[in-house]
C-alpha positions in Angstrom: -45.6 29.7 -33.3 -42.1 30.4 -32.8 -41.7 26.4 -32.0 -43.2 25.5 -35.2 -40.1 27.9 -37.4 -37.5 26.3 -35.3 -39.2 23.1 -35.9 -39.6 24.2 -40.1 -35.6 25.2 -40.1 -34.3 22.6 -38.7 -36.6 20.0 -40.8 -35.5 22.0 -44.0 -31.5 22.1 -42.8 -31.8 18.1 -42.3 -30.8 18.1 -38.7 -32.8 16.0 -36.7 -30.8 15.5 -33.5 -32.1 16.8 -30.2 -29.6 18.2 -27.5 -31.7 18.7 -24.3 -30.2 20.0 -20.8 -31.4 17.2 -18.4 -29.9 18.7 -15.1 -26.6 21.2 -14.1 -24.9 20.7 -10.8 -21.7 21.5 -9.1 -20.1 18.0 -8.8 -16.7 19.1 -7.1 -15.3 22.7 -5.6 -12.0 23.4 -4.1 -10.1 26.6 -3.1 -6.5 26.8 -1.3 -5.1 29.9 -0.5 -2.0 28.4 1.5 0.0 31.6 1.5 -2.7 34.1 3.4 -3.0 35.6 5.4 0.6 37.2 4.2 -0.6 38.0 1.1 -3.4 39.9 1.8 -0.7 42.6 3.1 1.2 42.6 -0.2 1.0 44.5 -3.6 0.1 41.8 -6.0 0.4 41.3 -9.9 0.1 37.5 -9.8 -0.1 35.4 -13.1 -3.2 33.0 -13.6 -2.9 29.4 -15.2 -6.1 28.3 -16.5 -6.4 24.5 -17.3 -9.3 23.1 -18.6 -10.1 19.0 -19.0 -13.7 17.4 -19.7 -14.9 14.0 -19.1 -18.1 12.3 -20.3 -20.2 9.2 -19.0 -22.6 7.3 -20.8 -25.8 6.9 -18.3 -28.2 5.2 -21.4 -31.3 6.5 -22.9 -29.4 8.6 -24.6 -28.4 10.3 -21.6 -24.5 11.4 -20.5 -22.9 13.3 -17.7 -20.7 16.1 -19.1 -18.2 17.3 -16.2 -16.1 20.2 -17.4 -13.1 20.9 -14.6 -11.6 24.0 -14.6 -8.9 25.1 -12.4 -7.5 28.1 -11.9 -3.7 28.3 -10.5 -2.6 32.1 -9.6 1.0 32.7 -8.3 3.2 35.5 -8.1 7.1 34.9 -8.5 6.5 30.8 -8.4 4.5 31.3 -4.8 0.5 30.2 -4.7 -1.5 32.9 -3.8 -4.7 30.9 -4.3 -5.7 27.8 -6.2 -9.7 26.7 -7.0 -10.6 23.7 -9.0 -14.5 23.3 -10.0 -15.9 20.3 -11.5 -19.2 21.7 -12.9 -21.6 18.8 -14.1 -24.7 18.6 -16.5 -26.6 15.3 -17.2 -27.2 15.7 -20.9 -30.0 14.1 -23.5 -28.3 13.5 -26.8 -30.2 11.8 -29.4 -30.7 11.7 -33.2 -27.2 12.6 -34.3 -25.3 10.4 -36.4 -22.9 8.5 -33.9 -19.9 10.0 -35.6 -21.1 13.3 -34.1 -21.6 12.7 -30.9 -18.1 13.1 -29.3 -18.1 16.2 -30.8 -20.9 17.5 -29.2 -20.2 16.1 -26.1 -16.9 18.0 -26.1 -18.1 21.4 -27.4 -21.4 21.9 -26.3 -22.2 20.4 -23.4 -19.5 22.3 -22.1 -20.3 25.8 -23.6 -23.6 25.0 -21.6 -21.3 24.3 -18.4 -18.7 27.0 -18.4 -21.2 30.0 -17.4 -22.0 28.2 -14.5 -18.4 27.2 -13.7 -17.2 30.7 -14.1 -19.9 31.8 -11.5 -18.3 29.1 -9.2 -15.4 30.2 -9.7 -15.7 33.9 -9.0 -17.5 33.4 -6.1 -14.9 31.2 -4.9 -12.3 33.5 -5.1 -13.8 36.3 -3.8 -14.7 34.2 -0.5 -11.5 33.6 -0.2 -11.2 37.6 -0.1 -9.6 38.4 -3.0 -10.6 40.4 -5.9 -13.0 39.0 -8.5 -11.9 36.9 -11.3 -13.6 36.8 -14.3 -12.6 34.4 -16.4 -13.0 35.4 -20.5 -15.2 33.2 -22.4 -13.7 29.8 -23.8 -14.1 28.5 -27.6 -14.3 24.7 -26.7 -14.4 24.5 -30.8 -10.9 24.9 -31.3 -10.3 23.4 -28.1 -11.8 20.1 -29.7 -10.1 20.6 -32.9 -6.8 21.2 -31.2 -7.1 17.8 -29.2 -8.3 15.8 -32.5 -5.4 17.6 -34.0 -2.7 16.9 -31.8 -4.3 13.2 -31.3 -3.8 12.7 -35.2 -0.4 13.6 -35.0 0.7 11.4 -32.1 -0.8 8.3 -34.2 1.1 9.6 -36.9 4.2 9.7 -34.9 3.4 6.6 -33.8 3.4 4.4 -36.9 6.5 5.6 -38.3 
């Protein structure tokens, strides 16, 4: 029943694209801790860097591989205490969306579907590596987009004059 409202609402909003998760893997996970076992005997208050980069390919059928990377840099006073990259991957089915839209989607959420799972890696990671969890706060990959498409516009502006 409840299939056939969602089916109603989206039929009476006009959106007739279907995002489906195909499959969700870890592709890649590194962690470096080249400073222990020193610092495990210190008082910490390390700074995190959290960078963030996704990539899609097309696999056909309507099907891409999403791979968001995240990696996680913490140092205290410019020395590593610990670095962990993850490349979490999902094989998504993408059909019935105007073309025009589908960057977009592959960019926001494909990886909103990704980043619990990367987060997990993550934290499990680092605590591994025997230090204290890190929890990583959620991510808006929205703005991220529309930060990119911005800053892209205004380097092709630059560009031509």
């Amino acid at each position: 029943m409840a299939e056939q409202n969602n089916a109603g609402a989206a039929a009476q909003s006009g959106v007739t694209g279907q995002l489906a998760i195909q499959k969700i893997y870890l592709k890649d996970l590194s962690f470096e801790a080249p400073n222990s076992p020193q610092v495990f005997t210190e008082q910490l208050n390390p700074k995190a860097d959290v960078q963030f980069a996704n990539n899609t390919t097309a696999l056909g059928e309507d099907n891409h591989e999403v791979v968001l990377t995240v990696t996680v840099n913490v140092q205290q006073d410019g020395r590593a205490i610990y670095l962990v990259e993850v490349q979490q991957a999902g094989i998504f089915t993408v059909r019935g969306f105007p073309a025009e839209h589908l960057p977009a989607i592959l960019a926001t959420a494909c990886p909103n579907t990704l980043f619990p799972f990367a987060r997990e890696a993550i934290c499990d990671a680092v605590v591994k590596g025997g230090f204290p969890q890190l929890l990583l706060a959620p991510v808006n990959f929205e703005i991220l987009y529309a930060q990119e498409m911005r800053r892209r516009q205004e380097q092709a502006g630059a560009a031509s004059h």
